[in-house]
VOBA-751241 format. One record per residue (C-alpha): x, y, z; residue number from 1. Coordinates in Angstrom, 1 decimal, decimal comma. Layout:
N
MARMI       u       v       w    k
MARMI       X       Y       Z  NUM
...
***
This chain:
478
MARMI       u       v       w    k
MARMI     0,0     0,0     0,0    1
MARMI     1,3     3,6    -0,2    2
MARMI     1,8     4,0     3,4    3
MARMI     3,0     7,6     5,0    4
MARMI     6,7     7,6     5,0    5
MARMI     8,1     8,5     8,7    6
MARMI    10,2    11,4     8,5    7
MARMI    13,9    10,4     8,6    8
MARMI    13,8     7,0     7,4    9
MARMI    16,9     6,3     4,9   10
MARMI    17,4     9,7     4,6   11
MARMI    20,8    10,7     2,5   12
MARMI    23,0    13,5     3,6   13
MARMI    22,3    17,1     3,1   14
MARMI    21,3    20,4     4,2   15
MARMI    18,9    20,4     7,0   16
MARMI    15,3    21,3     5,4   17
MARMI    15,9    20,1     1,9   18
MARMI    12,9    17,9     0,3   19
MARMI    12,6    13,9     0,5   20
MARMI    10,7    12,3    -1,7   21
MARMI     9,7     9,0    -1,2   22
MARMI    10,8     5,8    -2,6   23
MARMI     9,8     2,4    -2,1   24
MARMI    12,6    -0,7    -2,7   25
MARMI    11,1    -4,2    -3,4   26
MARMI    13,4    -7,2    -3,4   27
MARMI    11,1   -10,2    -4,7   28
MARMI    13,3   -13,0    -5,4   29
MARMI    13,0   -14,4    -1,9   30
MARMI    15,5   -14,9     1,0   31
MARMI    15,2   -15,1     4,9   32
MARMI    17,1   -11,8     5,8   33
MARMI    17,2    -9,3     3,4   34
MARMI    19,3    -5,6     3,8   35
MARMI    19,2    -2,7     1,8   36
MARMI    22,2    -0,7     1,3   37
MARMI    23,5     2,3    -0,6   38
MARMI    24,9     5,6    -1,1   39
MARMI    22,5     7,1     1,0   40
MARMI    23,4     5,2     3,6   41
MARMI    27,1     5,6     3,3   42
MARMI    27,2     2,1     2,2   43
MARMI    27,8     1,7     6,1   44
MARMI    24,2     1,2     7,7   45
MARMI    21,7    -1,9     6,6   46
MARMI    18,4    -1,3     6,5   47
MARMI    15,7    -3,9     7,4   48
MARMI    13,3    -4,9     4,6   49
MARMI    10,1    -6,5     5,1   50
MARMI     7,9    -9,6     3,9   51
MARMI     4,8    -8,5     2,5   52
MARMI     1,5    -9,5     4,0   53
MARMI     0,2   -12,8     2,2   54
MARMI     3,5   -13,1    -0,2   55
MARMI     6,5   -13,9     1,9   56
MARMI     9,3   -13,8    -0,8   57
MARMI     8,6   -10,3    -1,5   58
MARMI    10,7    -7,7     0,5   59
MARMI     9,8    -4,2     0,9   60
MARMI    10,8    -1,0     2,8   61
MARMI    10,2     2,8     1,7   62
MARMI    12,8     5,2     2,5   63
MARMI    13,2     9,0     2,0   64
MARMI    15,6    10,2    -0,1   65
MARMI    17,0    13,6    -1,3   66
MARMI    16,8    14,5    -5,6   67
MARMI    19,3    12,8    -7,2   68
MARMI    21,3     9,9    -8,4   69
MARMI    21,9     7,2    -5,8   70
MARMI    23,3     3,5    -5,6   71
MARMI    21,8     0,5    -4,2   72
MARMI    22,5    -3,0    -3,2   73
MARMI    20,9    -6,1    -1,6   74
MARMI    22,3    -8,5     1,0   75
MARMI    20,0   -11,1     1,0   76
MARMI    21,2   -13,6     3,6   77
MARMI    25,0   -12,5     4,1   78
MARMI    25,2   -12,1     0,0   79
MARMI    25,1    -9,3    -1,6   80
MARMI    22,9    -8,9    -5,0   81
MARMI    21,5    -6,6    -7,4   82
MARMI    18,6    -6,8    -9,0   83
MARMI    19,1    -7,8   -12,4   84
MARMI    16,0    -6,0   -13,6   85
MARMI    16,3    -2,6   -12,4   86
MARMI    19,2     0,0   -14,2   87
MARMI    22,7    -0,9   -12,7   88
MARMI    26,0    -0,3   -13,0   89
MARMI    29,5    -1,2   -12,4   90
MARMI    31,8     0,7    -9,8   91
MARMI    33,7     0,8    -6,5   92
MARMI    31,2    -1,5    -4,8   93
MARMI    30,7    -4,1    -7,8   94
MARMI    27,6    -4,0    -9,8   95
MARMI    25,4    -2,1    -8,1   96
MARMI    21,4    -0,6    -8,4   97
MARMI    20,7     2,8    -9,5   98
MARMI    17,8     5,2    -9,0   99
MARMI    17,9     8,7   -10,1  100
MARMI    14,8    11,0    -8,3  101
MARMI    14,0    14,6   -10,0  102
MARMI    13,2    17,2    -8,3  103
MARMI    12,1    20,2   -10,0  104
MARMI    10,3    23,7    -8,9  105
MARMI     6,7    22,3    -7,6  106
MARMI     4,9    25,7    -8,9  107
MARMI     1,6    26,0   -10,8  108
MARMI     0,9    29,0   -12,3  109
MARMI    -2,1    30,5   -10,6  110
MARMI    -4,6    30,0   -13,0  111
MARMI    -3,8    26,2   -12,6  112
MARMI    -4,1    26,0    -8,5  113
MARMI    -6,9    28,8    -7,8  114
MARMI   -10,5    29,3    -9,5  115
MARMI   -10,6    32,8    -9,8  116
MARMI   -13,9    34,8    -9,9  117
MARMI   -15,4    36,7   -12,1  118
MARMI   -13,8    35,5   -14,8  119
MARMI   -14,5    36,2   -18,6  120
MARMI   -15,1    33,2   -21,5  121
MARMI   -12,5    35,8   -23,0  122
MARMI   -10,2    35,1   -20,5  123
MARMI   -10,4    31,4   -20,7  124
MARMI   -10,4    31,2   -23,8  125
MARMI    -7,1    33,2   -24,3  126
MARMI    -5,4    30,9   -21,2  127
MARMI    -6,7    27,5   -23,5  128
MARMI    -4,5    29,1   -26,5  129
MARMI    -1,7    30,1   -24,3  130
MARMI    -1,7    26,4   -22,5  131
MARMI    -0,9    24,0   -25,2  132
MARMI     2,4    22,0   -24,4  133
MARMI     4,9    21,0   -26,8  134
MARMI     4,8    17,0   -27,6  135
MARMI     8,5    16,7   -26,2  136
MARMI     6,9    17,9   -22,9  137
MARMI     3,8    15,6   -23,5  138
MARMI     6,2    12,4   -24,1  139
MARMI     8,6    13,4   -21,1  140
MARMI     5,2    13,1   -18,4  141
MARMI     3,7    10,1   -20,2  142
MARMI     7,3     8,4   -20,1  143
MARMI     7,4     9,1   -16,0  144
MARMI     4,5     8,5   -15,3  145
MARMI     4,7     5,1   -17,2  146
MARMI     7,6     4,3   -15,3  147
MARMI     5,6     4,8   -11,8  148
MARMI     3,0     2,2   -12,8  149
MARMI     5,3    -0,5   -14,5  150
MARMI     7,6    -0,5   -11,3  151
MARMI     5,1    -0,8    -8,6  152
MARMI     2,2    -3,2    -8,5  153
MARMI    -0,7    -4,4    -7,1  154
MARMI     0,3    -4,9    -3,6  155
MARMI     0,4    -1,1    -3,4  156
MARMI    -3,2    -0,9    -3,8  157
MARMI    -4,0    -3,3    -0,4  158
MARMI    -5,3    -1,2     2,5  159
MARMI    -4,4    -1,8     5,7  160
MARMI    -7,8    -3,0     6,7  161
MARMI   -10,8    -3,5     4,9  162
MARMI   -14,5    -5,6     4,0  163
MARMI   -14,9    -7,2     0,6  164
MARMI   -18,2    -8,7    -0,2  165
MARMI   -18,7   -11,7    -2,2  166
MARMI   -21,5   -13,7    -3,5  167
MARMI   -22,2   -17,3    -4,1  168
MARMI   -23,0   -17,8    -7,8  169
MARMI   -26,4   -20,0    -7,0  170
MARMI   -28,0   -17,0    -4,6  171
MARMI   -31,2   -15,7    -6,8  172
MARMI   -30,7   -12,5    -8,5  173
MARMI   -33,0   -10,5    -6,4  174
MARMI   -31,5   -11,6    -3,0  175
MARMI   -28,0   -10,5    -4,4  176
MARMI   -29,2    -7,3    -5,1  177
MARMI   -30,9    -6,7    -1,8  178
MARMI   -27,7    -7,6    -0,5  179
MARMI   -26,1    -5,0    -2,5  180
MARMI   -28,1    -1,9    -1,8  181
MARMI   -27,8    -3,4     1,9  182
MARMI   -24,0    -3,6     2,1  183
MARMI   -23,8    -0,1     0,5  184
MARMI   -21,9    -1,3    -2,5  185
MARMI   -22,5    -1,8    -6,5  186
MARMI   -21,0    -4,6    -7,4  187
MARMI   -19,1    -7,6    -6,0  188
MARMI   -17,3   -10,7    -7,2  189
MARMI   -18,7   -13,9    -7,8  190
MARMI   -17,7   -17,7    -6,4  191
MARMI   -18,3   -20,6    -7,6  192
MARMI   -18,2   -23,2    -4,3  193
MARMI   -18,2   -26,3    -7,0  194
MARMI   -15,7   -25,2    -8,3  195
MARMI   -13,6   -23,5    -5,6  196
MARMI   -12,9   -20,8    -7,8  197
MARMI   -14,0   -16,7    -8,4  198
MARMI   -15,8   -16,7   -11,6  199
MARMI   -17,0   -13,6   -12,4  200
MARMI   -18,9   -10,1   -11,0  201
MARMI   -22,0    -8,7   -10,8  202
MARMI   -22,3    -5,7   -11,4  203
MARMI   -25,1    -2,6   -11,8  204
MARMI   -25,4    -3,4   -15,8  205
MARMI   -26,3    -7,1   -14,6  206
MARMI   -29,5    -5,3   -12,6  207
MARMI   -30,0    -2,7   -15,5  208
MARMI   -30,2    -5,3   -18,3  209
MARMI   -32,6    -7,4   -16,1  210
MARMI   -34,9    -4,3   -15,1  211
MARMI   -35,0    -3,8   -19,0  212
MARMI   -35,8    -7,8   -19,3  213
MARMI   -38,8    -7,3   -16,9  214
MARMI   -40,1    -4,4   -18,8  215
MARMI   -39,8    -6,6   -22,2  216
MARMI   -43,7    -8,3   -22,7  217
MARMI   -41,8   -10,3   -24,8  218
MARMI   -39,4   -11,8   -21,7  219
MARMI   -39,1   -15,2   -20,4  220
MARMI   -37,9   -13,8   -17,4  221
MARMI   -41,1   -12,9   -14,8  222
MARMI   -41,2   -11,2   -11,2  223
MARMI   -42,1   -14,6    -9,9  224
MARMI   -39,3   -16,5   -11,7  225
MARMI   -36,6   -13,5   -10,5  226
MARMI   -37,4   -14,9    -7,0  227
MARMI   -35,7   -18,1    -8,0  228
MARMI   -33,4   -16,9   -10,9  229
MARMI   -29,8   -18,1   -10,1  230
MARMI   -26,6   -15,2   -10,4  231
MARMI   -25,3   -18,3   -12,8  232
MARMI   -29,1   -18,7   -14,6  233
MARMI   -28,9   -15,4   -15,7  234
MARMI   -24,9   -14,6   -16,4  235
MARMI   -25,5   -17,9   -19,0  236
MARMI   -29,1   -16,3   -20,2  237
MARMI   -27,3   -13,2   -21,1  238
MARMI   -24,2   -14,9   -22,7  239
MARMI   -26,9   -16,8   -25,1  240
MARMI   -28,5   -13,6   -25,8  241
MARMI   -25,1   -12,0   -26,5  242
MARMI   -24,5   -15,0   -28,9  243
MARMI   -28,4   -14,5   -30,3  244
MARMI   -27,2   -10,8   -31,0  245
MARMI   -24,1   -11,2   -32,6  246
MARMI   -24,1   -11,3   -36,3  247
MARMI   -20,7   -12,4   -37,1  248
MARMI   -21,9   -15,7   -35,2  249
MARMI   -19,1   -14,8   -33,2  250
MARMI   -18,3   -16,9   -29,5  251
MARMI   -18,3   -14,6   -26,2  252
MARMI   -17,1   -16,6   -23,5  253
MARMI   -18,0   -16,1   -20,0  254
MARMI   -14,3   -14,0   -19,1  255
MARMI   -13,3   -13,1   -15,9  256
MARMI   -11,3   -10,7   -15,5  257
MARMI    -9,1   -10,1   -12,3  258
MARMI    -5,5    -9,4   -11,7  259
MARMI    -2,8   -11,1    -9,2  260
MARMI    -1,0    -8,7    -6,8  261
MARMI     2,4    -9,0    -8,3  262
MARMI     1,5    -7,6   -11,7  263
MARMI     2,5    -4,3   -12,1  264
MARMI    -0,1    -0,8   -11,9  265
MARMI     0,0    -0,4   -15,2  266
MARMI    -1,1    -4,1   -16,3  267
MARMI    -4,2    -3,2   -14,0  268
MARMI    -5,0    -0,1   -15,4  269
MARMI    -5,0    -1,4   -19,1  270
MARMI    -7,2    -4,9   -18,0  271
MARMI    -9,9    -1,9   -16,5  272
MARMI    -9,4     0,4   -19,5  273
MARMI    -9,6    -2,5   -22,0  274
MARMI   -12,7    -4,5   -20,5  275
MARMI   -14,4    -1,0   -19,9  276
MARMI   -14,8    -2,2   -16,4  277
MARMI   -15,0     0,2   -12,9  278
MARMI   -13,2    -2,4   -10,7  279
MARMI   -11,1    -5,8   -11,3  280
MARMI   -10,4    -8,3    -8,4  281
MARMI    -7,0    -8,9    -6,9  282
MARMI    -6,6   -12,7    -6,6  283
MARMI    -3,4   -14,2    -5,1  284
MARMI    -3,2   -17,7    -5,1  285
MARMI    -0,3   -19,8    -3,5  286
MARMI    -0,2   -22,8    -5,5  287
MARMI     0,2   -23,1    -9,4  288
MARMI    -3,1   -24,5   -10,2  289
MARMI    -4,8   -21,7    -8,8  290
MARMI    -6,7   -23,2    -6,1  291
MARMI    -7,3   -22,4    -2,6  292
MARMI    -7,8   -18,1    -4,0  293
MARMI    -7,6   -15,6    -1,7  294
MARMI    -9,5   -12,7    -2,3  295
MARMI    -7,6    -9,5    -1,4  296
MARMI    -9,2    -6,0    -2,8  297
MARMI   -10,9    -4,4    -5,5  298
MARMI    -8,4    -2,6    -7,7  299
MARMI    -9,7     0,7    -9,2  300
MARMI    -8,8     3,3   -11,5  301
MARMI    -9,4     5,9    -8,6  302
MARMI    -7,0     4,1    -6,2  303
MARMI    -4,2     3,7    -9,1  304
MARMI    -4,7     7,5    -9,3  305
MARMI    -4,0     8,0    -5,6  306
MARMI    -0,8     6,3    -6,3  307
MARMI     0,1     8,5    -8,8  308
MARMI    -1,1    11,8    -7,1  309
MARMI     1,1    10,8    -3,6  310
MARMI     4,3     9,4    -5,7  311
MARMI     4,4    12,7    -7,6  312
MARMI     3,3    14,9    -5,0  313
MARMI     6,8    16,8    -4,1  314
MARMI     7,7    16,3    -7,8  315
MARMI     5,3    17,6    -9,7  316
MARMI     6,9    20,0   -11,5  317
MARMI     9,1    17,0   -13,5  318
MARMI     5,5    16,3   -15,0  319
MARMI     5,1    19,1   -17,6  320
MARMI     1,5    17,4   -18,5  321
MARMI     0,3    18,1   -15,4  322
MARMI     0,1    22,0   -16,0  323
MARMI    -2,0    21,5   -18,9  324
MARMI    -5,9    23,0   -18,2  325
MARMI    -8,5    20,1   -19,4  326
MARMI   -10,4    22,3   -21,8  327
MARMI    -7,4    22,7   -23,6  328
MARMI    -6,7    18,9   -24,3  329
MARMI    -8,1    16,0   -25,7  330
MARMI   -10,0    14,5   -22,8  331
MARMI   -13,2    13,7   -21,7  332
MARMI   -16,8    14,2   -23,5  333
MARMI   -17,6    17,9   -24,3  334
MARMI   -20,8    19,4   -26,0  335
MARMI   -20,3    19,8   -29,8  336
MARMI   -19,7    23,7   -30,6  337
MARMI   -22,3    25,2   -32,5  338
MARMI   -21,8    24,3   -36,5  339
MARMI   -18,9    21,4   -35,4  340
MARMI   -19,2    18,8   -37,7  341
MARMI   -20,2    15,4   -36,9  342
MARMI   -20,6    16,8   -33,4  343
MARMI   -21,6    14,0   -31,1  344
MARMI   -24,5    15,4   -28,5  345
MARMI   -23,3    14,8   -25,1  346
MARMI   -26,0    12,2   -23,3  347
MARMI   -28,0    14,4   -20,6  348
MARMI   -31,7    14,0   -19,4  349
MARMI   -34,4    16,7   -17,5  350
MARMI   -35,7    15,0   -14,2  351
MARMI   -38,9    14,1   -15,9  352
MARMI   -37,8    12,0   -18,3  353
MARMI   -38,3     8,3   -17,3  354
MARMI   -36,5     6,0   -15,7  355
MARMI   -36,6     3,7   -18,7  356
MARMI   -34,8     6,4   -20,8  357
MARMI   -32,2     6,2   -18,7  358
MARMI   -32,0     2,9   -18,4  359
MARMI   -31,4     2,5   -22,3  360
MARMI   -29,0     5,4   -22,1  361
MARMI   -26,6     3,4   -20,4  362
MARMI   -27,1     0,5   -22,5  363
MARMI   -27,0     2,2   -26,0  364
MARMI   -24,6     5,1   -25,7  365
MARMI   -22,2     2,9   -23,1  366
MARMI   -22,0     5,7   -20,6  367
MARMI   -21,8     5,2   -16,8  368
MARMI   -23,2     8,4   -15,5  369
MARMI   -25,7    10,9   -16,8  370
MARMI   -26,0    14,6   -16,1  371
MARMI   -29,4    15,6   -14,8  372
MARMI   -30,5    19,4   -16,1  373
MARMI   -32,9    21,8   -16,3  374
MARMI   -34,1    23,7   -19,5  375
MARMI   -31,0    25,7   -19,5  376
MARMI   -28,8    23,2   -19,9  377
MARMI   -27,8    23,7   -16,0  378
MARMI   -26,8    20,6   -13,4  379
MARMI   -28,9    20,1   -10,9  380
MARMI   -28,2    16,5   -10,0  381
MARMI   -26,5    13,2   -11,9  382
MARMI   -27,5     9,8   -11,9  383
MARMI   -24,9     6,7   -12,2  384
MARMI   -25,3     3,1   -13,3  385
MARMI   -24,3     2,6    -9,7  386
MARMI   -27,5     4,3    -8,8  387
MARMI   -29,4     1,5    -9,8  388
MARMI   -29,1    -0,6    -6,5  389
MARMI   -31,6     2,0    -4,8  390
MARMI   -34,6    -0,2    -6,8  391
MARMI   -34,1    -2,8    -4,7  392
MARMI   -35,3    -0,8    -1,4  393
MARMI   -38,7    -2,1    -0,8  394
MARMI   -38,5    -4,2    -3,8  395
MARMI   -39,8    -0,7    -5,8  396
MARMI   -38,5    -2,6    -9,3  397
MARMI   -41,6    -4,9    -8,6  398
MARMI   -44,2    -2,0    -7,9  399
MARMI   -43,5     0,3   -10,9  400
MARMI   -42,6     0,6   -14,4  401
MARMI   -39,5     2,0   -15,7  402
MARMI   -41,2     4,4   -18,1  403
MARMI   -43,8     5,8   -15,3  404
MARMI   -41,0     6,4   -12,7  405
MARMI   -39,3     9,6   -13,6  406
MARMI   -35,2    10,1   -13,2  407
MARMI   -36,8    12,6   -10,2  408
MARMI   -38,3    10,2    -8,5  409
MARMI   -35,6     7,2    -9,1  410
MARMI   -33,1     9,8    -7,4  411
MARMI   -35,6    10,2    -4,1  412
MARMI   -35,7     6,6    -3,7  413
MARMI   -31,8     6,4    -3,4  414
MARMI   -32,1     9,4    -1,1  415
MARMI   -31,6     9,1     3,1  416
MARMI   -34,3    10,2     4,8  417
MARMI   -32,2    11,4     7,6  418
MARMI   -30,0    13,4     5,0  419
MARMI   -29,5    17,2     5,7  420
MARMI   -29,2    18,0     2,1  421
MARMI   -32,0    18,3    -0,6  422
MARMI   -32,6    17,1    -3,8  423
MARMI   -30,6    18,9    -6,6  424
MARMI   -28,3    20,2    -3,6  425
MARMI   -25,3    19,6    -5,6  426
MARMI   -23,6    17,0    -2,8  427
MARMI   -23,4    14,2    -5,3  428
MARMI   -21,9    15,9    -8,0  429
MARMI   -18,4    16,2    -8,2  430
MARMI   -17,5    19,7   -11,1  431
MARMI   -14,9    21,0   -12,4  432
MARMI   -14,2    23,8   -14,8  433
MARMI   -12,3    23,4   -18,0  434
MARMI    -9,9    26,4   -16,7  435
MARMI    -8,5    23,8   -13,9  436
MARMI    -5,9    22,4   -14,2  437
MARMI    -5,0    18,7   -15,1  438
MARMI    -3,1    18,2   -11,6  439
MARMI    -6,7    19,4    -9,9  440
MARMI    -8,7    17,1   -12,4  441
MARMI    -6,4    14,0   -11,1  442
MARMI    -6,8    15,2    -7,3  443
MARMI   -10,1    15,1    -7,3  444
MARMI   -11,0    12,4    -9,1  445
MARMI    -8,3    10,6    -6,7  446
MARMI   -11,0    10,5    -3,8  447
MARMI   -13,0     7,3    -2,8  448
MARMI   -16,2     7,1    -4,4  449
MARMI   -15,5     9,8    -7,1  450
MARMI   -15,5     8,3   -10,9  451
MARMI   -16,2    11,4   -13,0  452
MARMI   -16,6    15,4   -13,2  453
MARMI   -18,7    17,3   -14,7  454
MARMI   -17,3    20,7   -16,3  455
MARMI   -19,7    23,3   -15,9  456
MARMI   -19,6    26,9   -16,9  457
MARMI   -18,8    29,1   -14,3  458
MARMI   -22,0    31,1   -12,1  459
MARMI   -24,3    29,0   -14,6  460
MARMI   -23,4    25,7   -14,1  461
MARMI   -24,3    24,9   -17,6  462
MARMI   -22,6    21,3   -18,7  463
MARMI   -20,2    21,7   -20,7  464
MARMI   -18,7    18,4   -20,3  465
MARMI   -17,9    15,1   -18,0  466
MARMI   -14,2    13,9   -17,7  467
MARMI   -14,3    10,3   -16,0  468
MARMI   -11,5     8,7   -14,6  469
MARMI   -10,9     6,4   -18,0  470
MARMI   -10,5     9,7   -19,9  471
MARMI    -7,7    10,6   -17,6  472
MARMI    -5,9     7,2   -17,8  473
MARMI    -6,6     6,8   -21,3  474
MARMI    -4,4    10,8   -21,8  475
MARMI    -2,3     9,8   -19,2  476
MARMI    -1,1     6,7   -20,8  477
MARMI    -1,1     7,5   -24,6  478
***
């Protein structure tokens, strides 16, 4: 995990004051006592590495260092090493480990750190032409930040502590649901107790393709049957109808996709970005068959992001790319300008509009989230495919239709009574303007729980555009 670095640890000589930036040291080729050692240390002290939790022949142990070039070694039970992976080179002390940390002048300009009001579209529109970034600079933050993800992994996504839900593939569809909405969570990996192994998720599409189902007087699928309708009934229902569908004839096997902890941030990130998943399991497994699987988090985009945000966080100035303001770049969904050509409509809905539109929203234009506005075009609230769950509370997918509920009304049934904030209040919706910068973008989309933001127009709040974690990974790594 990215764990806060204690001041002091491996620090290297220097003036009192000067910045550390932290950097974590793996050794993962095993060993019973293992040392790290380096010109940060004078080559005199050894420092202590650690096993981690659940995978005993990897060794870990962060230190803070000063910018610059330093040399490392392993002694791994009395012997010294290197690790044949990592840049080395050959010198006083044999072949040795090198590392080479930047550290540039961590300033913003402060158009990019503070929202200033009042404003003009002039304005911004003069600081979008005045913010492009040559591709040298572009290459140089992709390159780094590249680096980052392909030399840490998994593991550094584990929490210290944590509860992961997960359902047995034979509970009906409607209990696993209710268990959802109960548990506070939209989705959750799937086991197989037959077959002692995870097999899949279920997640908010699963209950939005259903609802849709219901709503189809064409369905085999009934209220009564849902009561008894297996998690495993209906993931091999929908891969037939996927199969039905597909005109090439084409086979769509039932994948599931998941990640070990030893594979590396940026392996992750591409399996999420590829599948056009939110979330993939982490899976470790001791034995070569993969039996006896442990179960150890949920790996998301937003907590990859964290990752990146923390690593870079004294550094940021070596990223160029993070200066960059997001109207200015290709990322995100935006409203087509008036007279663009082949301008693609961005997908919004009033409150009245039904449930049912919605629902066939996500399903037909692939979007996760959908801004909910008024006549002018201004936010008032959003709903998510996440959202969803809330129709299990007192079963209200059995008492209504989708196209007599209204998005208004779909959005009060996910509400808390007990909340202190209205309707429309603007709680749930996380905005950003396309003046911020691409450093304020990543913080914020960085937190638990938040997968997009919408840019509005300053004062009016009118959408202007949604920028979803995906978008950012999908710049951020080329």
């Amino acid at each position: 995990m990215f764990a806060p670095v204690p001041d002091g640890a491996c620090e290297g000589s220097g003036v009192s004051g000067s910045i550390l930036i932290p950097q974590r040291f793996v050794w993962p080729y095993g060993g019973r006592r293992v040392f790290l050692s380096g010109s940060f240390t004078r080559w005199s002290d050894h420092i202590a590495m650690s096993p981690m939790e659940g995978c005993p022949a990897v060794f870990q142990v962060v230190c803070n260092l000063m910018p610059g070039l330093h040399q490392y070694k392993f002694n791994v039970d009395g012997e010294w090493r290197h690790d044949e992976q990592q840049p080395c080179v050959s010198g006083s002390c044999g072949v040795v480990n090198t590392i080479h940390l930047m550290r540039e002048p961590d300033i913003l300009p402060s158009i990019l750190s503070n929202e200033t009001p009042g404003r003009s579209q002039m304005e911004i529109d003069n600081m979008e032409a005045n913010s492009r970034m040559p591709m040298p600079d572009l290459e140089v933050s992709r390159q780094r930040i590249s680096v980052f993800l392909s030399t840490h992994t998994a593991y550094d996504l584990l929490p210290e502590s944590g509860k992961i839900i997960a359902l047995d593939i034979n509970l009906p569809v409607k209990q696993a649901f209710h268990v959802l909405y109960e548990q506070g969570v939209s989705m959750a990996p799937l086991w197989d107790f037959c077959r002692s192994q995870f097999v899949g998720v279920l997640s908010p599409m699963d209950f939005i393709l259903i609802l849709k189902e219901l709503g189809n007087h064409g369905s085999n699928l009934t209220q009564e049957q849902l009561e008894t309708h297996t998690i495993a009934a209906w993931k091999e229902g929908k891969l037939q109808l996927r199969r039905t569908l597909d005109s090439n004839g084409g086979s769509h096997p039932w994948r599931f996709v998941h990640a070990g902890p030893h594979e590396c941030l940026k392996d992750v990130a591409l399996k999420i970005l590829q599948n056009k998943v939110s979330t993939i399991p982490i899976i470790h497994s001791s034995s070569e068959d993969g039996s006896f699987p442990q179960l150890l988090h949920l790996a998301s985009l937003s907590g990859i992001l964290k990752g990146i945000c923390r690593h870079f966080k004294h550094s940021s100035g070596s990223l160029p790319i993070l200066q960059l303001q997001v109207g200015s770049i290709p990322l995100g969904a935006w409203m087509p300008k008036v007279g663009e050509p082949n301008g693609r409509p961005l997908a919004m809905l009033r409150p009245s509009a039904s449930l049912g539109a919605a629902l066939s929203m996500f399903v037909q234009a692939e979007v996760s989230s959908i801004p909910i506005v008024d006549d002018n075009d201004s936010l008032l609230d959003i709903y998510s495919r996440s959202d969803i769950t809330a129709l299990a509370k007192d079963k209200a997918y059995a008492r209504t239709s989708l196209e007599e509920i209204s998005i208004h009304q779909a959005l009060l049934l996910g509400q808390d009574a007990n909340s202190p904030y209205g309707l429309y209040s603007g709680h749930r919706c996380h905005m950003c303007l396309r003046s911020d910068s691409l450093h304020k973008v990543m913080e914020r989309l960085s937190n638990p729980g938040v997968r997009r933001l919408v840019v509005v127009e300053a004062g009016s709040k009118r959408v202007e555009g949604i920028i979803s974690l995906s978008d950012v990974f999908r710049f951020l790594l080329g």
